[in-house]
VEXLOGU-345107 format. One record per residue: residue in one letter; x, y, z of N, C-alpha, C in turn. Coordinates in steps of 0.1 Angstrom, whole numbers, padded with zeros to 4 digits, always signed. Example, Ala and Ser with C-alpha at 12.3 -4.5 7.8 and 13.67 -1.06 7.14 Angstrom:
A+0132-0057+0078+0123-0045+0078+0132-0033+0078/S+0128-0022+0071+0137-0011+0071+0129+0000+0079/
***
This chain:
X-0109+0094-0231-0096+0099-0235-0091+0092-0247/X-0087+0096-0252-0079+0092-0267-0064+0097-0272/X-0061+0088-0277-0046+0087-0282-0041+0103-0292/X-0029+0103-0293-0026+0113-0302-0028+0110-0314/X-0033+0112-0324-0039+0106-0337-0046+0094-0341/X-0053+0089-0329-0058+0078-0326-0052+0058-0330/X-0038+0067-0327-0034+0052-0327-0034+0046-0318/X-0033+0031-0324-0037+0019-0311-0029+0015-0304/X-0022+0022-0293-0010+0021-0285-0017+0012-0273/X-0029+0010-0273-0034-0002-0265-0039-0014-0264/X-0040-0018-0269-0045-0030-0275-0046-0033-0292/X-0057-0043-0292-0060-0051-0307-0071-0056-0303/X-0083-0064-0317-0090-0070-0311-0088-0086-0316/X-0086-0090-0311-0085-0108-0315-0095-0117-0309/X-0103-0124-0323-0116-0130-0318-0124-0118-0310/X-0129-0111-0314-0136-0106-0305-0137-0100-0292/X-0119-0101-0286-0115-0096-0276-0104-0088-0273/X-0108-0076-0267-0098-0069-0268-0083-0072-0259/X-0072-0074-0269-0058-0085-0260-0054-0070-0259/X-0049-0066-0247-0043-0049-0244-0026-0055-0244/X-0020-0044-0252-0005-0046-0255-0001-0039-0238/X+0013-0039-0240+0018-0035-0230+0017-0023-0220/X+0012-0013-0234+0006+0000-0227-0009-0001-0225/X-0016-0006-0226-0032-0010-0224-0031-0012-0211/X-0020-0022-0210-0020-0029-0198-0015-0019-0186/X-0008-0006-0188-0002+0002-0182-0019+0010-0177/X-0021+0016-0186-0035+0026-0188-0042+0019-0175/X-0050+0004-0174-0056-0001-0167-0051+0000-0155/X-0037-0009-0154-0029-0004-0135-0030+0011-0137/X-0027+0020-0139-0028+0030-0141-0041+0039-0135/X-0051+0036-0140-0062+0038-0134-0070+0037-0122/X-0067+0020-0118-0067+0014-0111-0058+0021-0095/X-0048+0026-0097-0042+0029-0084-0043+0045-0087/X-0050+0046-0094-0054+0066-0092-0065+0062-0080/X-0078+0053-0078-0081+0054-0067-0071+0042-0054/X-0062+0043-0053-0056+0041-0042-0049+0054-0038/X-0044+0058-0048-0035+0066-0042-0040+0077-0041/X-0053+0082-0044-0057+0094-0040-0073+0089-0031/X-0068+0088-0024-0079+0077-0014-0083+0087-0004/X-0081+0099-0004-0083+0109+0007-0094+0117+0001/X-0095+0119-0013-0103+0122-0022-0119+0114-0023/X-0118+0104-0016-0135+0097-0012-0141+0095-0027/X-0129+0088-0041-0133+0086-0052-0142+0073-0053/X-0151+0072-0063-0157+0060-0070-0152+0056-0083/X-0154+0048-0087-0148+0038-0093-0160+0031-0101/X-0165+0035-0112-0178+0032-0122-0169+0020-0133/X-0179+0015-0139-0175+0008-0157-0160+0015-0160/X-0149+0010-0163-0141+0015-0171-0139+0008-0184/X-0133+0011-0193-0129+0002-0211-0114+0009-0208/X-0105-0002-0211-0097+0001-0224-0098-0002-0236/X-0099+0005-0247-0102-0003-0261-0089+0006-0267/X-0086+0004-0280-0071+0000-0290-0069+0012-0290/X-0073+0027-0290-0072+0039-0291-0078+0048-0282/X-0083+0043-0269-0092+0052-0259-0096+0045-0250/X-0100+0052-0246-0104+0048-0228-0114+0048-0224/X-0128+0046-0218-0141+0052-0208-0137+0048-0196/X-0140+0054-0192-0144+0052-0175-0157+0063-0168/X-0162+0058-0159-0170+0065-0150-0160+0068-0131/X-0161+0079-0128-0153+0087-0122-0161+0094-0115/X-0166+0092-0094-0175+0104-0089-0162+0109-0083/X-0163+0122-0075-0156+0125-0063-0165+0127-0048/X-0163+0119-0046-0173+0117-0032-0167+0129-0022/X-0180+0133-0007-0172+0141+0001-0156+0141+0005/X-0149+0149+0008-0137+0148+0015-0129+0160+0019/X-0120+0167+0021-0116+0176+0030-0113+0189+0022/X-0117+0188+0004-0114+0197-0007-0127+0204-0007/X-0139+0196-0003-0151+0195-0008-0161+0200+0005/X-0158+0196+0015-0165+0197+0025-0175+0203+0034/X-0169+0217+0025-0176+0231+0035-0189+0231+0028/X-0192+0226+0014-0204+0227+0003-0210+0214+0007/X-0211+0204+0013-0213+0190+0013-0232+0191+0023/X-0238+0177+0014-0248+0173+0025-0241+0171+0039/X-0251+0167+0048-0249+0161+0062-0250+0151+0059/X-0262+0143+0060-0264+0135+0059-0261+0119+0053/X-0250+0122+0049-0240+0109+0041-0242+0099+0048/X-0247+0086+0043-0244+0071+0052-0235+0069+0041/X-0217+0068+0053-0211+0066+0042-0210+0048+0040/X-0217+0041+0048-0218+0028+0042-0224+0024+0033/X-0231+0035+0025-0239+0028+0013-0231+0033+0003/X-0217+0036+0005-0204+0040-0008-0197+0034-0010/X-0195+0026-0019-0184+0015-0022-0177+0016-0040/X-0167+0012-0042-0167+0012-0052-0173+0001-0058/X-0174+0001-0076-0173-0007-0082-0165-0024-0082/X-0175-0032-0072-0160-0045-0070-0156-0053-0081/X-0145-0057-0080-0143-0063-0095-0147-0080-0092/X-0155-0086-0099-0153-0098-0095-0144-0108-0106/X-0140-0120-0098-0130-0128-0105-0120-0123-0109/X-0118-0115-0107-0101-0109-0111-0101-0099-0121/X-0114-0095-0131-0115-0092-0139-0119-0074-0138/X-0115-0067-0142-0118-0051-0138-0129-0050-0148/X-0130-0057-0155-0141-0049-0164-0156-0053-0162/X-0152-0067-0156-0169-0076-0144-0167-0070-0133/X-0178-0062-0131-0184-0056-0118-0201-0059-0115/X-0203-0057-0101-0215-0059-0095-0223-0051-0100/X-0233-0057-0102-0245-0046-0110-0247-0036-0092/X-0245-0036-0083-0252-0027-0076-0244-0019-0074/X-0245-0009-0079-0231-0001-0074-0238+0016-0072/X-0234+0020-0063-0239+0033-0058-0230+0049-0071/X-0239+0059-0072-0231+0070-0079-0235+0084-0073/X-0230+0095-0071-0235+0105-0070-0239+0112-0081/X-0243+0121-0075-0251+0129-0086-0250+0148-0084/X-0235+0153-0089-0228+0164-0087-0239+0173-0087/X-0249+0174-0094-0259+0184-0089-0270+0185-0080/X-0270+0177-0071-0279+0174-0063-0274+0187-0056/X-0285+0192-0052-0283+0206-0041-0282+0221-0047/X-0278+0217-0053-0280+0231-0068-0292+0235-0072/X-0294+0248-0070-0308+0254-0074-0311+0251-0088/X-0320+0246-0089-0330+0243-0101-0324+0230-0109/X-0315+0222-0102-0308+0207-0106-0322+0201-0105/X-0325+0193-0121-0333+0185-0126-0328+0171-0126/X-0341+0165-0118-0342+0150-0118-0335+0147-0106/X-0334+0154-0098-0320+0147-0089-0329+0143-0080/X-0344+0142-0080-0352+0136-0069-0353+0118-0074/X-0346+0113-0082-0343+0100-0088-0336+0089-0081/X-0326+0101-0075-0319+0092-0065-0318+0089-0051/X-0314+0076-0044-0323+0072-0033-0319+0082-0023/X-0309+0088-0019-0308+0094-0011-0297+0108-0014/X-0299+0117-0001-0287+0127-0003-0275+0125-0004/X-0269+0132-0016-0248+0128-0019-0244+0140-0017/X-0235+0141-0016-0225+0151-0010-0223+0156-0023/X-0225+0173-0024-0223+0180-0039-0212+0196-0033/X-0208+0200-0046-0202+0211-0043-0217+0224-0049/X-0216+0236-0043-0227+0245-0050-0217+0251-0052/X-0218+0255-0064-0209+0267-0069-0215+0279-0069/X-0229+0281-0063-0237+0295-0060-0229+0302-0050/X-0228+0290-0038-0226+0293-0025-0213+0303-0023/X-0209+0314-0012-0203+0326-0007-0190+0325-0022/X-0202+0329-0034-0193+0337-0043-0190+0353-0041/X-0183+0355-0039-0182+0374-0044-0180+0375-0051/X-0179+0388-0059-0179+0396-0069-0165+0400-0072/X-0153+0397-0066-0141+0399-0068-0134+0390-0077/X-0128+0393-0086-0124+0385-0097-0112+0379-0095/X-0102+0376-0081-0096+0370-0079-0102+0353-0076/X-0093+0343-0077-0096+0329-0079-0098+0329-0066/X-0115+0323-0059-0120+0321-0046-0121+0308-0045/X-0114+0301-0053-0114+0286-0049-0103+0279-0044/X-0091+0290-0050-0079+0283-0044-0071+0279-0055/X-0062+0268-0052-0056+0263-0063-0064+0253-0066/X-0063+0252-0079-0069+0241-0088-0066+0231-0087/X-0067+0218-0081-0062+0208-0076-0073+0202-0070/X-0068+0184-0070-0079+0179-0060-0094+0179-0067/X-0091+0184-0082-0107+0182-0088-0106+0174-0099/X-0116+0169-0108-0111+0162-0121-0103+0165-0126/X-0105+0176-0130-0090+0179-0143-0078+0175-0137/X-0076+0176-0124-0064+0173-0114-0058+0159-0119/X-0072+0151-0117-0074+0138-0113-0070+0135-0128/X-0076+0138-0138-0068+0132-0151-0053+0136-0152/X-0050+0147-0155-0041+0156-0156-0028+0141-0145/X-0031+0140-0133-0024+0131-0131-0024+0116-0134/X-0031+0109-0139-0034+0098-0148-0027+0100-0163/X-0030+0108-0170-0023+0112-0181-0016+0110-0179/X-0006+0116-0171+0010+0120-0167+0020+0105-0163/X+0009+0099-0158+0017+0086-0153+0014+0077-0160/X+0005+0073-0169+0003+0067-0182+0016+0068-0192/X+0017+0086-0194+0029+0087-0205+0040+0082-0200/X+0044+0088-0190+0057+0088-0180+0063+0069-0184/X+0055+0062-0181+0056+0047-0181+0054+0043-0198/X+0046+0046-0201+0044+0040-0215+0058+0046-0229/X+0060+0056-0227+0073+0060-0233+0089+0058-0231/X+0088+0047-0221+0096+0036-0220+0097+0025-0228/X+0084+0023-0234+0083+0009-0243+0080+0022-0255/X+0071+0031-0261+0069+0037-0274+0075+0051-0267/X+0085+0059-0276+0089+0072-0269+0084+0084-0277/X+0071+0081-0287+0067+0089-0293+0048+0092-0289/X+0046+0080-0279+0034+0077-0274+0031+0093-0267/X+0015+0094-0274+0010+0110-0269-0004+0104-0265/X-0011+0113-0260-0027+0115-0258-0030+0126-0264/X-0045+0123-0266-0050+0138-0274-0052+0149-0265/X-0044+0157-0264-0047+0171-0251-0055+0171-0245/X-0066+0170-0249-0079+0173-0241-0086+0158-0233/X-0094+0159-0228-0105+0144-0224-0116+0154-0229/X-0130+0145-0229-0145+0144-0229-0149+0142-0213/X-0155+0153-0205-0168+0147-0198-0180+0154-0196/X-0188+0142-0188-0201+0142-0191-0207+0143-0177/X-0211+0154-0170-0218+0146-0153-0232+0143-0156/X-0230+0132-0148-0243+0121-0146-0251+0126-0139/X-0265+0128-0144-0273+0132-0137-0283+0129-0130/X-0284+0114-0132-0297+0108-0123-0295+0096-0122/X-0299+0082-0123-0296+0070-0123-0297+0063-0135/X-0304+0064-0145-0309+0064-0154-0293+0064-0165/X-0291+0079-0162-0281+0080-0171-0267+0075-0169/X-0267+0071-0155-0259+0064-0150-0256+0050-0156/X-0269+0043-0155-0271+0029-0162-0268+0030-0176/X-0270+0038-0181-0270+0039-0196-0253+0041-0199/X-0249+0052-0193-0235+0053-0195-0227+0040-0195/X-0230+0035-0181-0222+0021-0178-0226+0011-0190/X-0239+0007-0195-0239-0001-0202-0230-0001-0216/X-0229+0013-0220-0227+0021-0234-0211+0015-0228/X-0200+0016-0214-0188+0015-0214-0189-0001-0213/X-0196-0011-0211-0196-0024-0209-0195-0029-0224/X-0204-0028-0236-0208-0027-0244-0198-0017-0254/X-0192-0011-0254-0180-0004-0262-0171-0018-0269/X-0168-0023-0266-0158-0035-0274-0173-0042-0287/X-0180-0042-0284-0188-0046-0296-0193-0037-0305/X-0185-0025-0306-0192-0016-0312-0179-0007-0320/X-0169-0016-0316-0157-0015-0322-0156-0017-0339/X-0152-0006-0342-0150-0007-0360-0141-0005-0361/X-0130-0003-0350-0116-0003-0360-0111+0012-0364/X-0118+0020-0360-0111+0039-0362-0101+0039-0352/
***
């Protein structure tokens, strides 16, 4: 996610490290209690960045009661955890961290034999009709939700301290498709502050 004309309403980098101003520091609590507070939603919690104009994070939606009727059986939900932070630090986490993989169970989903076990997926094949009314319901409870409320509490707070502070309308995402790309993503959000030029 990125700023409204990519200014750096979040940080700087000094020596080498990115010091997050007041709204950086917002973005991150911010983030951070999107999985508390929507804790019914069975979220994960991957690599996140704040850097001086944008954001990464990695984001699954695990089974839960929005999701359920499309879902494996088989879930051990003890092999689900988030991302732990160690030392106090959000952006040091344990290299073991579990992810799903949204198309597992989907006809003709490639590579999803990568991962150790079955995750809980939605099929969007499954009891479609042909009626052109919305068969999903209200739109809620899914990513866009899940930002769409992050954005909102971001600005809400941060235009207390800047009252001109915007985001760029849209986000970027990407689903993860096997483990591989997983690793690579996370590394690429670990690794984002060194690769910092200053746009």
């Amino acid at each position: 996610m990125i700023t409204k004309n990519r200014l750096c309403h979040f940080g700087e980098f000094i020596d080498s490290k990115i010091q997050l101003s007041s709204i950086g520091k917002i973005v991150q609590d911010e983030w951070i209690k999107t999985f508390e507070i929507r804790s019914y939603l069975n979220l994960f919690r991957g690599e996140f960045i704040v850097m001086p104009n944008h954001f990464h994070a990695l984001i699954g939606i695990g089974d839960n009661s929005g999701n359920l009727q499309y879902t494996a059986t088989n879930l051990d939900y003890n092999e689900i955890r988030d991302a732990k932070i160690i030392e106090g630090d959000p952006h040091k986490v344990e290299d073991s961290i579990q992810c799903w993989d949204a198309t597992l169970g989907v006809p003709n989903a490639e590579n999803s034999s990568k991962l150790p076990h079955d995750i809980p997926v939605i099929n969007p094949f499954q009891n479609l009709s042909e009626s052109p009314q919305n068969q999903f319901g209200p739109q809620s409870n899914n990513l866009a939700s899940i930002m769409r409320g992050f954005k909102s509490a971001v600005t809400t707070r941060a235009r207390n301290i800047e009252p001109d502070f915007a985001w760029q309308s849209r986000f970027y995402e990407h689903i993860v498709r096997d483990q591989e790309s997983f690793e690579t993503i996370s590394w690429y959000i670990k690794k984002n502050p060194e690769n910092w030029k200053g746009k």
